[in-house]
C-alpha positions in Angstrom: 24.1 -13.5 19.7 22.1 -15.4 17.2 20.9 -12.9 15.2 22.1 -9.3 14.5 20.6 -6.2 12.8 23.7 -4.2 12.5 27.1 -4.3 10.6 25.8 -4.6 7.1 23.8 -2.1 4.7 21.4 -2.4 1.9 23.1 -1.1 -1.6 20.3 -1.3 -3.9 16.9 -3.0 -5.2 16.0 -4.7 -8.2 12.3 -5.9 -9.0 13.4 -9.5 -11.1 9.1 -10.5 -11.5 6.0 -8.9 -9.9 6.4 -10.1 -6.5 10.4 -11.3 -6.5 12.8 -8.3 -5.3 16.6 -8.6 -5.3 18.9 -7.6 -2.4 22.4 -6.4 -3.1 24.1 -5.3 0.3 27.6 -5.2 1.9 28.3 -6.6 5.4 31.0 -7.0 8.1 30.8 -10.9 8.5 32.1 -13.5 6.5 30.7 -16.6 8.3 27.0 -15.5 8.4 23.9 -16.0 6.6 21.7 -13.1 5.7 17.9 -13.1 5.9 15.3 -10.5 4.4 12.2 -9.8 6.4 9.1 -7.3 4.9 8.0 -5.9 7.6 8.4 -9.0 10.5 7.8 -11.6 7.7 10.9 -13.5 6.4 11.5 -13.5 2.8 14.2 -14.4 1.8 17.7 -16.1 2.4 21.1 -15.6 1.3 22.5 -18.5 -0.6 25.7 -19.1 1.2 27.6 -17.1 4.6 29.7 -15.2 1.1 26.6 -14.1 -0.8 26.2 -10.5 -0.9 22.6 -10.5 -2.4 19.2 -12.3 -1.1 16.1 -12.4 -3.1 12.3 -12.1 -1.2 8.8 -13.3 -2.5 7.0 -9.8 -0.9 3.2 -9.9 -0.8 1.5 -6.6 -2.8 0.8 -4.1 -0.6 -0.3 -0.6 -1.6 1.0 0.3 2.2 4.6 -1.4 2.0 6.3 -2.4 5.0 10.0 -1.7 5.8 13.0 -4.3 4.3 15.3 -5.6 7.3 18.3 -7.5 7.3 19.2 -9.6 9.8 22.8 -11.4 10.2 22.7 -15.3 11.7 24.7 -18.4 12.4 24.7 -21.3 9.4 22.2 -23.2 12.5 19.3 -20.4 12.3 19.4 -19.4 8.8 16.0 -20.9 8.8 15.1 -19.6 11.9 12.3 -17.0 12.0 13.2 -14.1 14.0 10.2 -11.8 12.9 8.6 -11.6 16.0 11.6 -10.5 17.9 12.6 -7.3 15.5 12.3 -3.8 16.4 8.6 -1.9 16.4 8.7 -0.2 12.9 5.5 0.5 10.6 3.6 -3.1 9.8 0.9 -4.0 7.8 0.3 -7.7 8.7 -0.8 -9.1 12.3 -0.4 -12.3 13.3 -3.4 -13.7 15.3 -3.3 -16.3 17.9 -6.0 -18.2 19.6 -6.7 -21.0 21.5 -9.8 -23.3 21.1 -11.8 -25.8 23.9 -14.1 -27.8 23.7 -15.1 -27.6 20.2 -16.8 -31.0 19.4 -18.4 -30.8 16.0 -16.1 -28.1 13.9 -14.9 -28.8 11.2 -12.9 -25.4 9.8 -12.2 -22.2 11.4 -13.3 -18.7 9.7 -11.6 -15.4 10.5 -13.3 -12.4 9.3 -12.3 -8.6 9.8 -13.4 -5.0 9.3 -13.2 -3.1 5.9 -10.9 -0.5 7.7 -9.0 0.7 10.7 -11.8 1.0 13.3 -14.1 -0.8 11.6 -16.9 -3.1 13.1 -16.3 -7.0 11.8 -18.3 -7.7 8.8 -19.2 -11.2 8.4 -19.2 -11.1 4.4 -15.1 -10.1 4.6 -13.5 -13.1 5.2 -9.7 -13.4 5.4 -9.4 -17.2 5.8 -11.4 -20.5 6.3 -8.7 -22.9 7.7 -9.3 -26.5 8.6 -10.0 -27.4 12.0 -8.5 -30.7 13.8 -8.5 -30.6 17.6 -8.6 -28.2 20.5 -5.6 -26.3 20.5 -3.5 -23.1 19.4 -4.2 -22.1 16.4 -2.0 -19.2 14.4 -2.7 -17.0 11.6 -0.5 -14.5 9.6 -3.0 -12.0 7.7 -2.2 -10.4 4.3 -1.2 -6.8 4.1 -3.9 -4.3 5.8 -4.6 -1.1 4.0 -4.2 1.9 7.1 -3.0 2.2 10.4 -5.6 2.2 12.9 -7.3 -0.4 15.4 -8.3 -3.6 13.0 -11.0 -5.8 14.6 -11.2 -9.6 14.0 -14.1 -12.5 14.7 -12.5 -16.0 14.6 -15.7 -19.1 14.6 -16.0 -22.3 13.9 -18.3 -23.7 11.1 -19.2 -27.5 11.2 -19.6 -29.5 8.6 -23.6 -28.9 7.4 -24.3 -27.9 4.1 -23.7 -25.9 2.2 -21.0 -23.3 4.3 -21.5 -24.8 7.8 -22.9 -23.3 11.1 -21.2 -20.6 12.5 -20.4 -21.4 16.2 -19.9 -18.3 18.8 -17.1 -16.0 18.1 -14.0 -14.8 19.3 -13.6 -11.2 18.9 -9.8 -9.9 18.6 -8.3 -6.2 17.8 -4.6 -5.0 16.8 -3.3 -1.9 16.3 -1.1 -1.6 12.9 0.8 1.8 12.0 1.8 1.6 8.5 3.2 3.5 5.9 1.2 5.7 4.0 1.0 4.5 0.6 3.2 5.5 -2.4 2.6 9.2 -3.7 1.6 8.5 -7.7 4.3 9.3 -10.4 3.0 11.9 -13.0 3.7 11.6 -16.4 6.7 14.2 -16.6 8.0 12.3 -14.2 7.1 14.8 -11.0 4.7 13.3 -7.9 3.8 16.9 -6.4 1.5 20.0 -7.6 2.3 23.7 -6.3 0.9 26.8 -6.6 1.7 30.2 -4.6 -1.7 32.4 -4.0 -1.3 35.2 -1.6 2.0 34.2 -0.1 0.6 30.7 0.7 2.5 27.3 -1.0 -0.4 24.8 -1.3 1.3 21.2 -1.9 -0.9 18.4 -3.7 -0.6 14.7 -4.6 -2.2 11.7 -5.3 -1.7 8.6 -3.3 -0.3 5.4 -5.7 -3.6 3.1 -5.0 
């Protein structure tokens, strides 16, 4: 096979700038590159088929996505495999859409809810991104914050001043199930409250927003 998910293991993590993560692992082949995906997007590369260690540009998320390996020949290093990889908790959707017989756009504008479930609203826009012919179009979205049903509205906007008309929409929905965000580190070091009241243990914390 092309690509593989197992024979290898991550060892550990080390942040090297805000948004740049190092990947130290060992692995059962010696004549295979190793990619990093967050979540289904790929990061990262490893510099050559010996490298034991792959850094990632991850986007910020408060609700992270899962860190995947995945083993492939010298020919697909390159080679996205995201949208082949196992379900697991994601944050990001990719949209696709197909236009016809726009004659007078000139950019496309995606807009989305506030939150899982949410109706579209117009002023939250996630993209405007330049329209050229009739055709499929693509779009990766940034990190969403909550698992839920997230609703989209793609339109195109011509080219009158000042932001353009907005031509009919295309309504579009995904389902994410993400993590939950971090639980917030105290300052002696704990992340959990407890306290015992009539044999009951009630359990706090904070999420890390």
């Amino acid at each position: 096979m092309s690509a593989l998910l197992g024979g290898f293991a991550i060892t550990s993590l080390a942040w090297l700038a805000g948004q740049s993560l190092l990947v130290r692992f060992t692995s059962t082949y010696t004549d295979r590159f190793h990619q990093l995906y967050a979540g289904r997007t790929l990061v990262g590369v490893s510099g050559s088929v010996a490298a034991r260690n792959v850094t990632g540009v991850l986007a910020p998320s408060h609700y992270p996505e899962p860190l995947q390996l995945v083993a492939v020949t010298a020919a697909d290093r390159l080679t996205d495999f995201g949208s082949t990889l196992p379900p697991r908790p994601y944050n990001r959707v990719k949209l696709g859409w197909t236009t016809a017989g726009w004659t007078d756009a000139v950019s496309i504008e995606l807009a989305a809810g506030d939150a899982p479930g949410g109706s579209v609203d117009l002023a939250n826009i996630l993209a405007r991104e330049p329209f050229d012919e009739n055709r499929d179009y693509e779009f990766l979205t940034d990190p969403l914050p909550g698992s839920g049903t997230w609703h989209f509205a793609i339109a195109g906007r011509d080219g009158t001043e000042p932001l353009g008309n907005r031509g009919t929409e295309l309504d579009i929905s995904a389902v994410i199930d993400a993590h939950p965000p971090d639980v917030a580190l105290h300052g002696d070091g704990t992340r959990l409250t407890a306290a015992v009241a009539a044999g009951v243990l009630t359990v706090g914390f904070a999420y890390d927003w």
